[in-house]
C-alpha positions, 0 to 999 in steps of 0.5 A: 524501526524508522528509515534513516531520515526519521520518516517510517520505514517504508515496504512495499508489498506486492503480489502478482502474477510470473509476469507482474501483473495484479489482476486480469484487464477486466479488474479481476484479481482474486486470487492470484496467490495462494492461501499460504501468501495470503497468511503471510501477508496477513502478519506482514501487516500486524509487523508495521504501524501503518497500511497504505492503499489508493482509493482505486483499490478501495473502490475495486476490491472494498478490503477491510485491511485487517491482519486477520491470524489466529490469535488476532494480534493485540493491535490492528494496524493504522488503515490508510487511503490515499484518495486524493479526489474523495471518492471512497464510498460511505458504505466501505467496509474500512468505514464499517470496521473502525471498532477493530482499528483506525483508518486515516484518509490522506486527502487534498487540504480542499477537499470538502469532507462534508460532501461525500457521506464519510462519518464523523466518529472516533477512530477516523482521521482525516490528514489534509495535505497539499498537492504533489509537484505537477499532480492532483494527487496528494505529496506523498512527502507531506503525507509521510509527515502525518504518518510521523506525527500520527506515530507510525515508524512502519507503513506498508504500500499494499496497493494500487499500481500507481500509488506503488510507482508514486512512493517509488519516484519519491524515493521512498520505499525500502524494502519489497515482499513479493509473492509472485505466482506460478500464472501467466497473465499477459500484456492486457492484464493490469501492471503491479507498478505505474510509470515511472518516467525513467529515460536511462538505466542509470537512474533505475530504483536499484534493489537486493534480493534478500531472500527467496522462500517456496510458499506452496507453489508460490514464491516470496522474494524479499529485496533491500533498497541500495543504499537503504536500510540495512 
């Protein structure tokens, strides 16, 4: 199901700590959750087209971004980086794991693709996009627009922190799956979200809870963007 201006509907998921936080300020992160979200994150990717990352998070944790479930879904999401400088590593296990589905690398059009090692091989995309207003970073608009022509109706925001605030400020995520956990991480640990620049509550992303499930002893709450989709 598409958004209502014909881009992919767009969830973002996030999993974190009671406090907000998605790793300790030494990076570490696994595992905040537990095993029973972490299987439904797993099929919550097998339900969209598309998952999205930032290199960071490819740098950090090295995910292969599969919908592992037993059985293995018929079809393996689209793998998407969103890595504006080219910095994915040739050794990355996305790059290693194109028999199981596609990877797409969102970059800057002036990126030298010939510098860093990435191979050239059938399954690797490479959408190369103009610059966001006043950032290095790629337009997450024009990105949106490659997912279309690449035929995804569905992506979901797996991560980093400030690849989730972009797609906010953009006004561009319409649904949140949190999986929240019963730990305590603190203001030195790394926030689920990065700035978002707001100077008045009036214009804060507004959002409906539309679910909250018990998951061993985590929670997963659901929420709708006001105004969304429905």
């Amino acid at each position: 199901m598409a958004a209502p201006s014909g881009r992919p509907l767009v969830t973002l998921k996030l999993a974190t700590s009671l406090d907000g936080r998605i790793a300790l300020a030494n990076g570490t992160s696994k595992w905040i959750t537990g095993e029973a979200a972490r299987a439904e994150v797993h099929r919550l990717r097998a339900a969209h087209d598309a998952v999205i990352v930032g290199s960071e998070t490819v740098i950090a944790d090295d995910p292969e971004l599969t919908a592992r479930l037993d059985p293995m879904p018929e079809k393996q999401p689209l793998r998407v980086v969103a890595d504006s400088r080219g910095r994915i590593p040739a050794s990355a296990k996305l790059f290693s794991t194109l028999e199981m589905g596609p990877v797409a690398i969102a970059t800057l059009e002036n990126t030298d693709l010939d510098a860093n090692g990435w191979p050239s091989t059938r399954g690797l995309q490479f959408w190369m996009l103009p610059a966001g207003e006043g950032s290095a970073s790629i337009s997450l608009t024009a990105m949106m627009d490659s997912a279309t022509r690449a035929g995804v109706g569905s992506m979901m925001v797996e991560g980093g922190g400030q690849l989730a605030a972009g797609f906010i400020r953009a006004g561009l995520v319409d649904r949140i799956e949190w999986f929240r956990a019963p730990i305590v991480l603190g203001g030195d640990g790394r926030p689920c979200l990065g700035a978002l620049g707001l100077e008045a509550l009036a214009v804060a992303p507004n959002f409906t809870r539309t679910s909250v499930r018990e998951l061993g002893p985590d929670l997963w709450e659901s929420y709708l963007r006001n105004g969304g989709v429905r």
